[in-house]
C-alpha angles and dihedrals in degrees: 000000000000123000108240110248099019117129098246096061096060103045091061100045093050087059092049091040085054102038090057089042083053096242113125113202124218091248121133110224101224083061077065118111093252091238085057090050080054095053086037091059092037084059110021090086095259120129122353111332118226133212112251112241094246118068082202085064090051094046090057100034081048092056096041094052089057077069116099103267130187114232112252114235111246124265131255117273090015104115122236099263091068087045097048092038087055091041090057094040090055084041095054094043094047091054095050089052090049090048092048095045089059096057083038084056102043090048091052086047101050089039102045075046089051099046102045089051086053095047081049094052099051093042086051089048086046086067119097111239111236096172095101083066107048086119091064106046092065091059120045104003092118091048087047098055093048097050095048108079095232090193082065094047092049086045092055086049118105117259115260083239092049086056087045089058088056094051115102121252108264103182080050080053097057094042100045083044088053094046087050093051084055099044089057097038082059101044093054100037126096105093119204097251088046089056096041088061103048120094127232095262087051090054097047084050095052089048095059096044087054099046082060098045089048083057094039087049096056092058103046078052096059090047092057097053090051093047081046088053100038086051086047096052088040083058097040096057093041076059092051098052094045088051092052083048099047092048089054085056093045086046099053088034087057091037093052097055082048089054084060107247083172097013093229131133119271128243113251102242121237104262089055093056086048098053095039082064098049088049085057098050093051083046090049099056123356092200097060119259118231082227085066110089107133113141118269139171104243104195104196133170151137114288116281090008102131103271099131094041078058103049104040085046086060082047101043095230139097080230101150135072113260130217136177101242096322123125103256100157100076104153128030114274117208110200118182115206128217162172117247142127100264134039105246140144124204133171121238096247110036116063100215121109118223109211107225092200085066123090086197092053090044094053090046086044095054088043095051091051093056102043082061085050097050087038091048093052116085134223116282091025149105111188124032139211095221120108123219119219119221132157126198121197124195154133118291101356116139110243113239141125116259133182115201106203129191116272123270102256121192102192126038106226130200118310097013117113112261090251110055103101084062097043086052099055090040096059084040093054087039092069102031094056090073103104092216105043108102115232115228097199114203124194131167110239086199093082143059103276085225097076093058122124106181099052084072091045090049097046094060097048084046109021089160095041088232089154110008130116123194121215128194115196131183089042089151084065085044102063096043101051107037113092095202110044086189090080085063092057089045086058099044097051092045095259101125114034123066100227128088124236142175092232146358132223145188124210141185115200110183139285093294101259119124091225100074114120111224085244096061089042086057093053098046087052095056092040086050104055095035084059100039126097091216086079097028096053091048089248090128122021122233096252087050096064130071134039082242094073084033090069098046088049091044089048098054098043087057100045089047086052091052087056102051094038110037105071092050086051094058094054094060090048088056091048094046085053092051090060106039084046089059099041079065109044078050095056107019115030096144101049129067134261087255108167116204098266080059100042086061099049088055096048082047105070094041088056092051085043093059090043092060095056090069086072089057093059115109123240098238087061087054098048094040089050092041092047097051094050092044087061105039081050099057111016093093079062091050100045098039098034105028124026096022085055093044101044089056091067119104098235136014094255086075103035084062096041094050081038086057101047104041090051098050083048086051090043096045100049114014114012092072093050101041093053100046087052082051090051091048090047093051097047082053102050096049083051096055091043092053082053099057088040088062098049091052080063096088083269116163116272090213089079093051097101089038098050084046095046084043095056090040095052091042094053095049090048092047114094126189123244100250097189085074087060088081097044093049086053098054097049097049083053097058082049108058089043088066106090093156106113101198103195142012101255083060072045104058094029084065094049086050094042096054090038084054085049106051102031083062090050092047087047084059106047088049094053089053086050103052089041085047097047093029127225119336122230116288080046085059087035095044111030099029094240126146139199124256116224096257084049083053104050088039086054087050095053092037088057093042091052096050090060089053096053095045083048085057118018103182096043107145129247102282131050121229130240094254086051086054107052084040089057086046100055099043082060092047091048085061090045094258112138115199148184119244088217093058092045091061090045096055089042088057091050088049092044095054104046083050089053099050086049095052080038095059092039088062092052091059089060100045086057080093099030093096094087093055089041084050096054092026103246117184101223114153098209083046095053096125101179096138086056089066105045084048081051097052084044091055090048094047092057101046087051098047089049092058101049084048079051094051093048093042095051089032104045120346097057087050098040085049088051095048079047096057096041086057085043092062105040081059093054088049099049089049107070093181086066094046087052087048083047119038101049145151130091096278090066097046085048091050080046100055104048091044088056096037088049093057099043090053088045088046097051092041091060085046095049089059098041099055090045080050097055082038 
């Protein structure tokens, strides 16, 4: 052993120290201590080397030799084969160190590139994008500035110390990068010549130290990665404050312009214009037109499966309606996501906000959803075609177009149409043929993958994945319940599937309870994927995880598919105007380009036009109408029930008390009823000949179903003011009580009147009795007609009647039983058989022929009876009682004409006017009516141009206004 400090210990450990630093000092080696010159030979290479005792001693004097070291010259007295064998074996390591320091030096280079792009990119993201508001800067920059308190907005920025914490190590850097340059110097050291010339002792030795620096590497390694993890989530939630920062800027920035700082309106943003076009287009054509391929987010998926978590994560709001493994997304639902100040939802076509920080709008809003859903879906069904329209406005959301579709089923359960599972993938495959619209594929990662059914789907709209983006949710359940993670990792790099996509996320989206607030969601997700092994263990990459990073990917997919897609769209909308616009100017150069809102309130006006000429119409017109059909209506009643009954009475005490009678007991129950149904039928009947007049006009035939379906639809709504119903009682009544005829034209009107009356009845009878009996004989002479046997047998009662009746000319109204049988067996006696009951039939029809002609005789003889009626003479063959009652039924009449007349021109022409008023704001408010009643090709092709022209005029707004914001 050396004493430490002697000379000749360090003299000797300075040679070796420079000869393995490769610096040779100018030293003679006989000037050595002898006891150096003996180190110096043990380790100068000459003779057989030994191990040092001290494994402490080998490891430095190991680690010192990787160094580049100078060859030594030989020593005196060694020979040149030593000299040349170590001159090769310092040639040959040399060259190896040089070798591993350039790919030492290219890895440091492409990873210290990579990283600093990477530290660029997220520092560029962490900007706030003011872009969308370019318009505003120009304006009132300067009176911004002045109005926000700088010294509050430093003081909301984060401390410079605070910034420093967040800084990497950079001493930690250096030493893990040297431990990394080591690491690799050591796995790839060991050269051939070195081997060949260890012994076996030195070999066993390296084994083992390796053996301890593979486990001590593996930990430092795992210390790196959670160094790496622990940076990653420092700089994540330094993201997530300047974010919520930079919202509350964007928010007072965009409230302060609402505020009115220039009191001017404000731009629709892109994505609006963009929405307000693909409104048009569902609008346009529900069943999707192959014209239609504007970019759109499909967000498809197996039911229950996580699409709306998804989606109202994206939006920041529990928006939709929840359900516990029912079906509740049962039409397609297109939100449009935007930028604004509040937070705030609202539908197309309603014009409340529904304010999303609030627990009570959210309720209403979910409600609301559900109720369309329910009202979209048709009898019978359980899914619908029709697309519901939402936007939703807030701080911070990516502005994009999503379609939320119901969920891919593969069983129909109880109380779903047979035929849901194939509407469903119909509408699916609707909006995923469009070879622009951008698939969002959900898929639950709680359960086994083979059970998936959209991934099939998804893979034939999309076989090569061009613009479709996979989505695993319920990784949290994952995780726990898989008993191999791997499989995660499998689904997330494209492994397992077979289906193609651009990218591939996991999500977490909550606990399952309802009740989670999007806040909280957010915080179990983080917490989720800090803690899980998935991420830790490299299984999933940082940009792969959080719907977070889910929305920034989705929203530039879509833009940069808007890009590339809209232009192109706009050229085949232009193409598509030329030719509907000839197809017009061929067929129809004269009209006008009316659509069918137009069309109706055309037809309209005409309708209310038409309405207004029953007012016009004199009342002389009305009462002479209403009178004719009152007593067409009821004169059967008055002649059968009243005055038949009464003439047959023996004086004229009986024939006006059963007068009387008969007619309090008409008056009490029918007369009232009759005549206001009289009065109903006649108002309709002038409005639907006012309508025909007016289509006689040279009016357009293209109204004609809607101005039928109008007056149908007024009339059944119109109801009759029953309160007239007493007053009209009382004053028909009174009518029918006054028997005093007070001059000779009432006089002679009654005698006409009752001639009128029963020379119509007799007309009648004697039409039953010819079709009865048959034709007589110059009918069966001249028109070669004959009698059937009824008719016969009918003829031989008839004849044996009439000589009854001659025989007793006042005989009264029934036969008796005798007569019967008499009548009976003279036709017997001619071989006639006959009924009794037919007997009695043929004798009332006689009758009653007999009755009307002595009837109408009498009348003849009461023409001068007015002056007996007027002094009260009592003259049995001018006793004109019928005359009378003709006379009170005639004045009744009349009166009653005029009080219908009152109540049409005072109350029921106005109140069917007001109803078809009402009728027609209702057509016009229900579009699907208007399409049922405004047809023909003339109208689709009006329809078409109107909506082609505004979505070219729409898109080319849209064009400019993205190269604008490029």
């Amino acid at each position: 052993m050396l004493r430490v400090g002697s000379r000749a210990a360090c003299v000797a450990c300075r040679n070796l120290v420079a000869n393995n630093m490769g610096v040779r000092f100018r030293i003679p080696l006989q000037k050595l201590h002898p006891l150096s010159r003996a180190i110096h030979h043990r380790y100068s290479g000459n003779g057989n080397p030994q191990r040092p005792p001290h494994r402490t001693a080998a490891r430095y004097f190991t680690s010192m030799s990787r160094l580049p070291m100078r060859p030594p010259k030989p020593p005196p007295g060694s020979g040149g084969h030593g000299y040349q064998q170590q001159r090769n074996f310092w040639v040959a390591r040399l060259a190896a160190r040089l070798l591993k320091l350039r790919y030492i030096l290219l890895g440091s280079a492409v990873g210290g590139g990579y990283t600093a792009k990477k530290t660029y990119d997220e520092w560029k993201e962490m900007l706030p994008d003011f872009s969308e508001y370019n318009w505003v800067i120009p304006d009132f920059v300067w009176e911004l500035s002045e109005q926000i308190d700088l010294d509050k907005l430093a003081k909301a920025l984060p401390e410079m110390e605070e910034i420093a914490k967040l800084l990497p190590d950079f001493d930690k850097i250096g030493e893990n990068f040297t431990f990394l340059k080591s690491l690799l110097t050591s796995e790839t050291s060991g050269d051939p010549p070195l081997k060949a010339t260890d012994s076996s002792a030195a070999v066993a030795h390296e084994a083992g130290d390796k053996q301890y620096k593979k486990s001590s590497d593996k930990e430092k390694i795992d210390q790196l990665q959670e160094e790496l993890l622990r940076t990653q989530l420092r700089y994540q939630r330094m993201l997530e404050r300047l974010e919520k920062e930079n919202k509350e800027l964007r928010k007072v920035v965009l409230q302060k312009d609402d505020k009115g700082i220039h009191q001017r309106k404000v731009k629709k943003s892109l994505i609006d214009m963009y929405s307000e076009v693909l409104d048009i287009l569902s609008d346009y054509d529900a069943n999707y037109n192959t014209q239609d391929h504007l970019p759109r987010v499909v967000v498809v998926g197996d039911q229950s499966a996580g699409k709306t978590s998804v989606l109202e994560m994206i939006a920041q709001a529990r928006i939709f309606p929840r359900g516990s493994g029912e079906m509740m997304t049962r039409s397609p639902v297109k939100v449009t996501l935007s930028e604004g100040p509040h937070h705030v939802a609202m539908f197309k076509d309603s014009g409340r906000e529904f304010d999303l920080t609030k627990e009570e709008d959210l309720a209403a809003l979910r409600h609301e959803i559900e109720l369309r859903m329910r009202k979209s879906v048709k009898e019978g069904q359980t899914v619908s075609c029709e697309t519901i329209s939402l936007s939703v406005k807030g701080p911070g959301i990516q502005r994009m177009v999503l379609v939320d579709l119901p969920g891919v089923i593969s069983t129909v359960t109880t109380g779903m149409a047979t035929d849901t599972k194939e509407t469903i993938f119909s509408i699916s495959k609707a909006y995923m043929q469009n070879p622009n619209a951008i698939i969002l594929c959900i898929q639950d990662g709680s359960v086994d993958a083979e059970r998936s059914i959209v991934t099939d789907l998804v893979s034939q709209m999309d076989p090569q994945g061009k613009r479709t983006i996979f989505v695993l949710t319920k990784v949290d359940l994952a995780e726990k319940n898989l008993a191999s993670p791997s499989r995660i990792q499998q689904i997330v790099e494209g492994k397992l599937f077979p289906m193609k996509a651009l990218g591939y996320f996991a999500v977490v989206t909550g606990k399952g309870s309802s009740a989670e607030s999007i806040d909280s969601i957010k915080d179990y997700e983080e917490d989720f994927f800090q803690n899980s092994r998935l991420l830790r263990d490299g299984m999933l990459k940082a940009h792969q995880v959080t719907t977070k990073n889910l929305s920034l990917a989705v929203a530039d997919c879509f833009w940069k598919m808007v890009r590339e897609s809209v232009e192109q769209q706009a050229d085949v909308f232009k193409a598509s105007r030329f030719n509907l616009e000839t197809e017009w100017k061929n067929n129809y150069p004269r009209l006008r380009e009316l659509d069918r809102n137009e069309l109706f309130e055309k037809a309209k006006n005409e309708i209310l036009d038409e309405v207004i000429s029953l007012s016009q119409v004199t009342p002389q017109h009305w009462e002479s109408i209403l009178q004719k059909k009152l007593w067409e209506r009821v004169s059967t009643h008055v002649i059968e029930n009243i005055y038949l009954p009464a003439a047959q009475t023996m004086d004229s005490g009986t024939f006006n008390t059963t007068v009387d009678i008969k007619l309090k007991q008409w008056t009490d129950k029918q007369l009232p009823h009759k005549a206001l149904e009289v009065a109903w039928e006649t108002l309709q009947e002038e409005f639907a000949r006012f309508m025909a007049e007016y289509k006689g006009k040279d009016q357009d035939d293209i109204f004609d179903k809607l101005k039928e379906a109008v007056k149908d639809e007024s009339i059944k709504r119109h109801k009759w003011n029953e309160r007239a119903l007493d007053s009209l009682r009382v004053i028909q009544h009174n009518a029918l009580e006054d028997r005093s005829i007070t001059d000779k034209p009432q006089w002679d009107a009654a005698i006409q009147f009752m001639e009128e009356t029963l020379q119509s009845r007799l007309k009648d009878t004697e039409s039953v009795i010819k079709d009865m009996v048959g034709p007589d004989w110059k009918e069966r002479w001249l028109s070669w007609k004959n009698r059937t046997p009824d008719q016969h047998i009918r003829n031989e009662t008839k004849n044996e009647l009439d000589r009854l009746l001659k025989l007793h000319d006042e005989h009264t109204a029934y036969l008796a039983n005798d007569e019967v049988t008499t009548v009976r067996k003279n036709l017997e006696a001619r071989s006639v058989e006959v009924d009794p009951m037919l007997i009695k039939d043929t004798w009332h029809q006689l009758y009653r022929r007999h009755f009307l002609q002595k009837a109408l005789s009498h009348c003849n003889l009461c023409k001068r009876g007015f002056y007996y009626y007027q002094r009260h003479f009592v003259d049995s063959e001018l006793e004109c009682n019928d005359v009378v009652l003709f006379w009170r039924i005639q004045r009744m009449l009349v009166i009653t004409a005029n009080t219908l007349r009152q109540q049409l021109t005072n109350t029921e022409v106005r109140r069917l006017e007001k109803n078809v008023k009402e009728v027609l704001d209702d057509f016009g408010e229900d579009m699907e009516k208007k399409t049922q009643l405004i047809t023909g090709r003339r109208v689709q092709l009006a329809e078409d141009l109107k909506k082609v022209r505004e979505i070219q005029e729409k898109l080319e707004a849209f064009i400019e206004a993205l190269h604008k914001e490029k």
